[in-house]
Backbone as CSV, one residue per row, in Angstrom:
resi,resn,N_x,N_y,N_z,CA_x,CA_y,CA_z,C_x,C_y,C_z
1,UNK,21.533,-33.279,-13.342,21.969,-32.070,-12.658,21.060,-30.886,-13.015
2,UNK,20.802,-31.211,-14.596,20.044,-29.654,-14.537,18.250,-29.659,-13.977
3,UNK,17.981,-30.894,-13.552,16.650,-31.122,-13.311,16.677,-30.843,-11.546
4,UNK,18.120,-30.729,-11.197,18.020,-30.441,-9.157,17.838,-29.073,-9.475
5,UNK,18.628,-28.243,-10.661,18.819,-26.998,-10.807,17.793,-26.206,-10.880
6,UNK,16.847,-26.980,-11.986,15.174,-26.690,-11.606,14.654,-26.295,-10.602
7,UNK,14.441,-27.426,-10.258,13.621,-27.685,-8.717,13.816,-26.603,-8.148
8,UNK,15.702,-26.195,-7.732,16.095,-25.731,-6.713,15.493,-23.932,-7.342
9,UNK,15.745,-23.817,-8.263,15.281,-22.331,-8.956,13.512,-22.220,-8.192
10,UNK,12.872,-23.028,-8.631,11.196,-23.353,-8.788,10.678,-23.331,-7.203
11,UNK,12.075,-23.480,-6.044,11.649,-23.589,-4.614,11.565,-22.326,-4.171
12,UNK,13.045,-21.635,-4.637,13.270,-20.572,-4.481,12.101,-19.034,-5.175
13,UNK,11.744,-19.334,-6.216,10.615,-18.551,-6.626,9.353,-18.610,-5.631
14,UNK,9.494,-20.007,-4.961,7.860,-19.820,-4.508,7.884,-19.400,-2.932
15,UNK,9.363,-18.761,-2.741,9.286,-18.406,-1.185,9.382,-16.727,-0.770
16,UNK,8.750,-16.320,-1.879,8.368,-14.648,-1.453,8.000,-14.541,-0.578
17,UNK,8.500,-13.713,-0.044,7.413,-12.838,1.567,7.089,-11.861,0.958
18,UNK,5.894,-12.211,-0.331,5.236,-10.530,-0.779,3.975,-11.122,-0.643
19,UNK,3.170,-10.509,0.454,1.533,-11.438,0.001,0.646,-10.274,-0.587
20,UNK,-0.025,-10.181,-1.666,-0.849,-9.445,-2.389,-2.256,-10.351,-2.035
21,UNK,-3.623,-9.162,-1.464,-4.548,-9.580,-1.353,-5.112,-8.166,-1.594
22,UNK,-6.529,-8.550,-1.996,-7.772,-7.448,-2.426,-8.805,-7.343,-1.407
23,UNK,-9.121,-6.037,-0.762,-10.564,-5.970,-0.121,-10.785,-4.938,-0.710
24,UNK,-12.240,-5.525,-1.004,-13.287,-4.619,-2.021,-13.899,-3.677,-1.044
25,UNK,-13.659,-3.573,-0.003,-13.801,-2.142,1.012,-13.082,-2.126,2.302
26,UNK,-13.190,-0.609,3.146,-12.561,-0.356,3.981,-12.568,-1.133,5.641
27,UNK,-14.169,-2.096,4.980,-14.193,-3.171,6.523,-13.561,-4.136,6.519
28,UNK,-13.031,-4.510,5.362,-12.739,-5.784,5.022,-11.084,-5.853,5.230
29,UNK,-10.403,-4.758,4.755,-9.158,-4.134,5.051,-8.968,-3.918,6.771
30,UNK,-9.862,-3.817,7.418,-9.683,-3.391,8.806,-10.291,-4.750,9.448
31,UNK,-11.002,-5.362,9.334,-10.849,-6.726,9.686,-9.878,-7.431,9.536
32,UNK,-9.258,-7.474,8.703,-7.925,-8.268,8.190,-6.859,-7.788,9.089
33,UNK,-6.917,-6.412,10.068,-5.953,-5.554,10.685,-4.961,-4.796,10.026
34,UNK,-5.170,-4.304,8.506,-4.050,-3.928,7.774,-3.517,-3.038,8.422
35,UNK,-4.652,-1.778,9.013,-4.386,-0.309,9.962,-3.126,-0.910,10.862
36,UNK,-4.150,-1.703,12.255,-3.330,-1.627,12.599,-1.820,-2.337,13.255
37,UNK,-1.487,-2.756,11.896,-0.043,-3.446,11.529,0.756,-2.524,10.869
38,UNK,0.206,-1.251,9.832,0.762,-0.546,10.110,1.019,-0.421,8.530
39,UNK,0.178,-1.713,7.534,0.482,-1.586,6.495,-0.246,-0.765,5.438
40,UNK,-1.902,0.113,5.943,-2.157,1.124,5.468,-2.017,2.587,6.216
41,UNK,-2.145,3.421,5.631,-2.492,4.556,6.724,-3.717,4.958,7.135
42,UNK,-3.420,5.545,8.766,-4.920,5.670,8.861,-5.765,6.740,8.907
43,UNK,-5.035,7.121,7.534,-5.895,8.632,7.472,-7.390,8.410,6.353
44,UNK,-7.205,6.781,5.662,-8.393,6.943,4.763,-9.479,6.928,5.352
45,UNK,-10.259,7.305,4.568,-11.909,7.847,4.861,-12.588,6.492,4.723
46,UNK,-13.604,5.849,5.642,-14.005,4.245,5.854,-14.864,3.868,4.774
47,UNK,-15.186,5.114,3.301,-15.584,4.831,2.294,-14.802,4.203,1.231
48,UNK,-13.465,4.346,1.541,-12.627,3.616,1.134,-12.857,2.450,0.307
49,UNK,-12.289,2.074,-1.324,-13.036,0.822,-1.850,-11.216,-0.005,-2.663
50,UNK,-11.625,-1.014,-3.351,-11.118,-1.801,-3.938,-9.521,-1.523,-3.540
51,UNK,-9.575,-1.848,-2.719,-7.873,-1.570,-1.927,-7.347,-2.928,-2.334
52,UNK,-5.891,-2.647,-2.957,-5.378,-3.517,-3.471,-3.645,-3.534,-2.551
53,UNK,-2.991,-4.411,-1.805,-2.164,-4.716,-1.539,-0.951,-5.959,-1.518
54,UNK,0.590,-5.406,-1.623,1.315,-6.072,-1.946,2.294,-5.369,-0.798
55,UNK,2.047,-6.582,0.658,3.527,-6.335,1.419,4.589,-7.140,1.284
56,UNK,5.803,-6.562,1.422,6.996,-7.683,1.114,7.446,-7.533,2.808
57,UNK,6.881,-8.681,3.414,7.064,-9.420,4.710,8.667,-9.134,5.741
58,UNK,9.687,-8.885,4.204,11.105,-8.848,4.840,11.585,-7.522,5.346
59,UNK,10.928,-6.581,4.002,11.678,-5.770,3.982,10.479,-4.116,4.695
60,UNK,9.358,-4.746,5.065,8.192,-3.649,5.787,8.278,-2.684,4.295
61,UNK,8.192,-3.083,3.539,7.512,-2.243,2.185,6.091,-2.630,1.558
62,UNK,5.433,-1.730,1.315,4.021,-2.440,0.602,4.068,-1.051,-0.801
63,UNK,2.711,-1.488,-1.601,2.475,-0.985,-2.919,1.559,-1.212,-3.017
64,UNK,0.456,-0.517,-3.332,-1.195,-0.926,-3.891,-1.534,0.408,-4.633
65,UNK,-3.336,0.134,-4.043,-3.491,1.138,-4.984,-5.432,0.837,-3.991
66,UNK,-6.155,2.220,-3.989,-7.210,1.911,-3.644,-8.073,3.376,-4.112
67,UNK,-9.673,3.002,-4.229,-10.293,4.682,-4.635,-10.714,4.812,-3.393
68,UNK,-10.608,6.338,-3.572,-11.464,7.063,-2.297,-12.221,7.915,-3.397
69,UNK,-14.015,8.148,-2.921,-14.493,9.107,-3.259,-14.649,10.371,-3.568
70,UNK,-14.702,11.035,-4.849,-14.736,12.031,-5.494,-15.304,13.426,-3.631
71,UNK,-16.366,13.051,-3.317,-16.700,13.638,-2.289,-15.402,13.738,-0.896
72,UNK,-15.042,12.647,-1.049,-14.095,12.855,0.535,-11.829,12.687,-0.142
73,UNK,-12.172,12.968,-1.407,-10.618,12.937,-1.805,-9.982,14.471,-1.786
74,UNK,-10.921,15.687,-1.207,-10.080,16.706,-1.202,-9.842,17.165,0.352
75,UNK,-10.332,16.105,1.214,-10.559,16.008,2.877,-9.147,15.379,3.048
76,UNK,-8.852,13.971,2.308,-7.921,12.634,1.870,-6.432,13.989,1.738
77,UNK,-6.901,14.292,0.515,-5.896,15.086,0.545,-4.928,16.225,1.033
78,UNK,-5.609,17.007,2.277,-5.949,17.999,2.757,-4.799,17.290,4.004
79,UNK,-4.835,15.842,4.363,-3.742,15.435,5.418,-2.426,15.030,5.316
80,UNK,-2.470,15.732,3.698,-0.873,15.241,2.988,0.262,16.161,2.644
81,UNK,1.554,15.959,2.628,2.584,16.768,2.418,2.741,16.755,0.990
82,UNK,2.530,17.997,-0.189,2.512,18.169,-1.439,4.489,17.869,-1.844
83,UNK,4.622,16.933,-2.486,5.965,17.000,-2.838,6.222,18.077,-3.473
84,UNK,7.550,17.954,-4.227,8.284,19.056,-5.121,7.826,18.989,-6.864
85,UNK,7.035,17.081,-6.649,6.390,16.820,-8.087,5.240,16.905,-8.211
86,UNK,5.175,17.375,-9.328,3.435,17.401,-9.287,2.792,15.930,-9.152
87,UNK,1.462,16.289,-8.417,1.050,14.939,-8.769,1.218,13.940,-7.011
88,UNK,2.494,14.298,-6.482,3.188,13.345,-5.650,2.796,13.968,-4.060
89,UNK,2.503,12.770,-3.058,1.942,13.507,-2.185,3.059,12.410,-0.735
90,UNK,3.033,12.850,0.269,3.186,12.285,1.291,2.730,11.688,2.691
91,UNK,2.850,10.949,3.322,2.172,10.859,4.886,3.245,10.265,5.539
92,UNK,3.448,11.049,6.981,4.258,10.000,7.614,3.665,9.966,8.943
93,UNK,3.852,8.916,9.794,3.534,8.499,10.588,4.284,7.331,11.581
94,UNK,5.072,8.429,12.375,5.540,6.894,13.002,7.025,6.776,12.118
95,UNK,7.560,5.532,12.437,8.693,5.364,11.259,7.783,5.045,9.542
96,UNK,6.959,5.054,9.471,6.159,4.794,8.500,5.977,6.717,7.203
97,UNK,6.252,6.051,5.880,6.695,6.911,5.004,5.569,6.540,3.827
98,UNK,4.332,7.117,3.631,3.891,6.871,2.388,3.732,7.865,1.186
99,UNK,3.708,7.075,0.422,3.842,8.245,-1.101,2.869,7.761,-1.839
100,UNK,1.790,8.753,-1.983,0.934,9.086,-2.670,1.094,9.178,-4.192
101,UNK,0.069,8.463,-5.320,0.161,9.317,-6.699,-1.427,9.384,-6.947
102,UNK,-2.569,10.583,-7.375,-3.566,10.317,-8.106,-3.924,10.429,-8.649
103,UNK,-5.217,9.763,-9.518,-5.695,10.416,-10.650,-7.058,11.271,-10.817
104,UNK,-7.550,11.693,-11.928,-8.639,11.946,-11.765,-9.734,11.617,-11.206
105,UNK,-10.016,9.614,-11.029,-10.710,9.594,-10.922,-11.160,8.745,-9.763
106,UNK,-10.008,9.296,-8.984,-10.033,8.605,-7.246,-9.288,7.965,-6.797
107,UNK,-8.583,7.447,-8.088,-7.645,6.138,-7.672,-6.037,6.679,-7.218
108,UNK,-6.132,6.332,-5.821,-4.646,6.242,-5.656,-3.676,5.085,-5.468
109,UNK,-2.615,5.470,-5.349,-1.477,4.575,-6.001,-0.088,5.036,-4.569
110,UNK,0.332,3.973,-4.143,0.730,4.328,-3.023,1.540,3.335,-2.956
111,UNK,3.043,3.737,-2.323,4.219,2.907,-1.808,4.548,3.301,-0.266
112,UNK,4.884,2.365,0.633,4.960,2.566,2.188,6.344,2.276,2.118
113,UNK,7.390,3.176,2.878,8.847,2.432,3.307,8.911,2.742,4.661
114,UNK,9.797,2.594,5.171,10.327,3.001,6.749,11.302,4.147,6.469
115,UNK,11.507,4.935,7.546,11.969,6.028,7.361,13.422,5.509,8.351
116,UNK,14.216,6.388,7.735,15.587,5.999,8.533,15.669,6.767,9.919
117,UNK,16.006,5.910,10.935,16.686,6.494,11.852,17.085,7.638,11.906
């Protein structure tokens, strides 16, 4: 019994709808169609690098993280709604809701949800 219990645990782990994949630039991300599916936004600049994504298939949420250049991150930034936190930025588009975090040194950090009705 406890070896079906296994299995049945070990089936269930391997049926995420979260697929995490890496493009090491902004052609490679737009070949793949991330834009336009809707799972990045399309306000980044096509210098865009090491974009890292994790959509969960069920629920239209994603999480990554990608740099934009020191040169085009105050352009990047310039199309965003400044939250109430420091640090925290917004985009919306569509039913589409993203939240911005960055750092010094280009790298942002970003969660997508759907916006309610």
């Amino acid at each position: 019994m406890k070896k079906l219990l296994l299995a049945f645990v070990l089936v269930l782990m391997g049926c995420s709808d979260v697929v995490e994949n890496y493009y090491a630039d902004y052609q490679q991300a737009q070949a793949d169609h991330l834009f336009e599916r809707g799972w990045l936004p399309p306000i980044l600049p096509a210098s865009t690098t090491q974009i890292q994504v994790a959509n969960n298939l069920d629920s239209n949420y994603s999480q990554g993280s990608f740099v934009i250049a020191e040169a085009e991150l105050a352009q990047f930034i310039a199309q965003l709604e400044a939250c109430e936190f420091s640090g925290l930025y917004r985009f919306q588009a569509e039913k589409s809701v993203w939240s911005f975090t960055l750092d010094t040194q280009g790298k942002v950090r970003y969660q997508l949800t759907s916006r309610a009705e």
